[in-house]
C-alpha positions as CSV (number, residue, x, y, z in Angstrom):
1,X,30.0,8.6,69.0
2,X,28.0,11.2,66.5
3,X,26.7,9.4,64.0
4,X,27.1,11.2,60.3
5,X,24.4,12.3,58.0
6,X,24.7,12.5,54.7
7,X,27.0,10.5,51.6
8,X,31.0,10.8,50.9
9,X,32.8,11.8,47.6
10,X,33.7,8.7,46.7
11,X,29.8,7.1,47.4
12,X,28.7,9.8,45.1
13,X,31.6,9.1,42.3
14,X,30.5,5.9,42.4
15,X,27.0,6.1,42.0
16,X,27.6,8.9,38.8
17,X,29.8,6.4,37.3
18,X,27.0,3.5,37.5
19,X,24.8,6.1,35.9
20,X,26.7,6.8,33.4
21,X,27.8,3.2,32.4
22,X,23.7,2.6,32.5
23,X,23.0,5.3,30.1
24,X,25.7,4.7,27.6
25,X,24.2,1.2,27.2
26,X,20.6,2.8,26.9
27,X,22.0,5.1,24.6
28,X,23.5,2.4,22.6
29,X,20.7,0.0,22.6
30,X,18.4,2.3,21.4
31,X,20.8,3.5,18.5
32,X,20.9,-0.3,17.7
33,X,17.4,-0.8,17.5
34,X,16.8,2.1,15.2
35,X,19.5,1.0,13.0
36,X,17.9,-2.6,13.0
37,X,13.8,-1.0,12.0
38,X,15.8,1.1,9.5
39,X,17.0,-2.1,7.4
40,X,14.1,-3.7,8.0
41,X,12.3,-1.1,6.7
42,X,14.2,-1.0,3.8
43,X,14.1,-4.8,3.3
44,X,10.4,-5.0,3.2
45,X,10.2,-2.1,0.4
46,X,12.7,-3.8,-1.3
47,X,10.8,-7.3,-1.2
48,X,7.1,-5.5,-1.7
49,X,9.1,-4.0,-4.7
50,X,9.6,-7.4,-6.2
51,X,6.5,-8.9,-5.6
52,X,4.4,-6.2,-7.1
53,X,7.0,-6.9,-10.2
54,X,6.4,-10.2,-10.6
55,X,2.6,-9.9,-10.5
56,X,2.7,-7.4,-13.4
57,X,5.2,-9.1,-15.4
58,X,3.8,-12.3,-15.0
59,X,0.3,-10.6,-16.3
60,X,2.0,-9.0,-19.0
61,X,3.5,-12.1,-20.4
62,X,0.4,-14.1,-20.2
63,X,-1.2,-11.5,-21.8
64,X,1.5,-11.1,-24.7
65,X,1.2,-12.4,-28.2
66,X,5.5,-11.9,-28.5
67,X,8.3,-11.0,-26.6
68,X,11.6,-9.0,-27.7
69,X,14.8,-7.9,-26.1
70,X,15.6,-4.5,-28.0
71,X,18.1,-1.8,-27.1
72,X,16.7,1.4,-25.8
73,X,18.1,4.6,-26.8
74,X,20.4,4.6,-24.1
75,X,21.9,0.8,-25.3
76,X,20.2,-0.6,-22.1
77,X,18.3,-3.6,-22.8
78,X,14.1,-3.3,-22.6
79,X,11.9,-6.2,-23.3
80,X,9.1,-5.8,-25.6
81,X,6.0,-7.4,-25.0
82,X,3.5,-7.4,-27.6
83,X,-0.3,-8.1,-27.3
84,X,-1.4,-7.2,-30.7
85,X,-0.3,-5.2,-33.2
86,X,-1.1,-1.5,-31.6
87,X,-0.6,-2.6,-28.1
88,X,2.7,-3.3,-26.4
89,X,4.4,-3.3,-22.5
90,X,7.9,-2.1,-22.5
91,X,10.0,-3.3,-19.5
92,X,13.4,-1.4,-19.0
93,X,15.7,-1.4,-16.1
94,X,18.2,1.5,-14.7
95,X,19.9,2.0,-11.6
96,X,18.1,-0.2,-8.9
97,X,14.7,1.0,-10.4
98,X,12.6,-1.1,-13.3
99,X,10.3,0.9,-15.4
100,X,7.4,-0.2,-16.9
101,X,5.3,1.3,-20.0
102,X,1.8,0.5,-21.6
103,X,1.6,1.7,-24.8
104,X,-0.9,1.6,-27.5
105,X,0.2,3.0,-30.6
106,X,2.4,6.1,-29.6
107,X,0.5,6.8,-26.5
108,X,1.4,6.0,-23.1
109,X,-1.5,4.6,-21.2
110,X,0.1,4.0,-17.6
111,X,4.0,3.9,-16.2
112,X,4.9,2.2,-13.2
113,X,8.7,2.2,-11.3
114,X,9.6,-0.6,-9.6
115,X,12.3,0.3,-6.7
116,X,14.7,-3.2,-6.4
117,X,17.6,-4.3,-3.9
118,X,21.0,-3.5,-5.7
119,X,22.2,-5.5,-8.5
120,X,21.7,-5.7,-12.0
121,X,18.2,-6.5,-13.9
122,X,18.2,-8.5,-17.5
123,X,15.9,-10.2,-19.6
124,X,15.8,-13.6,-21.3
125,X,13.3,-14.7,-23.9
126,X,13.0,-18.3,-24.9
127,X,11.2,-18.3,-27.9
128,X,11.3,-22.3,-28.4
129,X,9.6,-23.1,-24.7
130,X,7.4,-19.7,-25.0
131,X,9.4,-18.6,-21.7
132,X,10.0,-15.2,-20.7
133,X,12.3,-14.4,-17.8
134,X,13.7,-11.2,-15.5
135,X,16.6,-12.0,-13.8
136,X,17.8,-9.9,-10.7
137,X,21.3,-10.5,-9.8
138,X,23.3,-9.3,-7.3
139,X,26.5,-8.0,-8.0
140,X,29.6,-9.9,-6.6
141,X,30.8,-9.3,-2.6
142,X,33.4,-11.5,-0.8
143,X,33.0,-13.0,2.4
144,X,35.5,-14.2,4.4
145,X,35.5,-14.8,8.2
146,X,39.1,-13.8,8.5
147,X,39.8,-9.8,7.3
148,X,39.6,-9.4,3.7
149,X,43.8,-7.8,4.0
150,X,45.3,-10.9,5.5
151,X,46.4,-12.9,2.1
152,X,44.6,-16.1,3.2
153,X,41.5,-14.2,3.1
154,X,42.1,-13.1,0.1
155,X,42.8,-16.7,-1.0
156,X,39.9,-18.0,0.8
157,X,37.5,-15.4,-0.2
158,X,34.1,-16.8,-2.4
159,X,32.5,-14.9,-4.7
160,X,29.0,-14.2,-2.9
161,X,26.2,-13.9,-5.7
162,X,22.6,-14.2,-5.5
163,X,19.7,-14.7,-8.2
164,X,16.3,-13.9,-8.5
165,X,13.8,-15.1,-11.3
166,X,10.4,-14.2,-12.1
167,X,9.5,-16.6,-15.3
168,X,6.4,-16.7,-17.6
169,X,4.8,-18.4,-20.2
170,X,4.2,-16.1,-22.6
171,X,0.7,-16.0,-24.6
172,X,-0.8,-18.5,-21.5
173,X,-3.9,-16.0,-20.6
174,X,-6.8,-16.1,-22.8
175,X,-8.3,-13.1,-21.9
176,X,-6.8,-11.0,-24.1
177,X,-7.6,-12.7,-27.4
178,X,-8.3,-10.7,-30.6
179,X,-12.6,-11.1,-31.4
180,X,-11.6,-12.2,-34.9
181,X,-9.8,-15.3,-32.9
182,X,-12.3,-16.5,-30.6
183,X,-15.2,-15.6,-33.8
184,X,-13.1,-18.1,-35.4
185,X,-12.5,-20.9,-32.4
186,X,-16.4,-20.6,-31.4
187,X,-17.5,-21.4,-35.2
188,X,-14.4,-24.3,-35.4
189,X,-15.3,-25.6,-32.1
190,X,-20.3,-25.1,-32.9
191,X,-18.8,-27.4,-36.6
């Protein structure tokens, strides 16, 4: 009997269709992957974002004499921080973004954007525990296990909302004192 050299149609149908099968899932996994160092990639901006926030507003409320919610031009709220009577940090928030403005006098000394996760930015001042906060809230999203058009879904659905503080005593640093003041505590304090 002659033995045959060689592979059938079917062997080789078989073999394409395991290599295709196998690239697909490459194909996929790697789509996945980027998809996954593309939010996280976003995430850490988004949380570098915040942190470099709350290191300058916490500075700028330590550092401020008096704190104001006003209404920008627009009728968005800003917050006013005061260090003396020429100098002053404006805070003001728009769409995902919070900008910040040094000011002495008329002149702007140094602007900074802060890029946030979505939501909504507002300020609080407490003047009776010298408290100043920014609050960054999400804006409401349901969850629900079962899908959202099945009416016990509906039913069942929570509100999903998140919060996000940075708080500061305001006047706590020293540093920025007025000469007059620490004339007048070094001469109270040499009595």
């Amino acid at each position: 009997m002659q033995q045959r050299r060689g592979v059938t149609l079917i062997e080789t149908v078989v073999a394409m269709s395991m290599l295709v099968v196998l690239a697909t899932l490459a194909v996929t996994t790697v789509f996945l992957l980027m998809r996954a160092e593309a939010g996280g990639a976003r995430a850490l901006t988004a949380s570098t974002g915040v942190s470099r926030l709350a290191d300058a507003f916490r500075q700028d409320v330590h550092a401020a004499a008096s704190a104001t919610v006003e209404n920008d031009e627009n009728g968005k709220p800003q917050l006013r921080l005061a260090a003396d009577g020429t100098a002053a940090t404006l805070y003001s928030a728009s769409d995902r973004t919070v900008r910040r403005i040094v000011k002495n006098g008329d002149d702007v000394t140094g602007s900074d954007s802060y890029t946030l996760p979505v939501g909504e930015v507002r300020f609080e001042v407490h003047p009776q525990q010298k408290l100043v906060s920014l609050v960054l809230q999400r804006t409401p999203e349901t969850r629900s296990s079962k899908r959202p058009d099945t009416p016990e879904a509906s039913a069942k659905a929570q509100p999903a909302l998140s919060q996000f503080r940075i708080e500061a005593a305001l006047g706590r640093d020293v540093r920025f004192e007025t000469s007059a003041t620490k004339r007048g505590k070094t001469e109270s304090e040499s009595e």
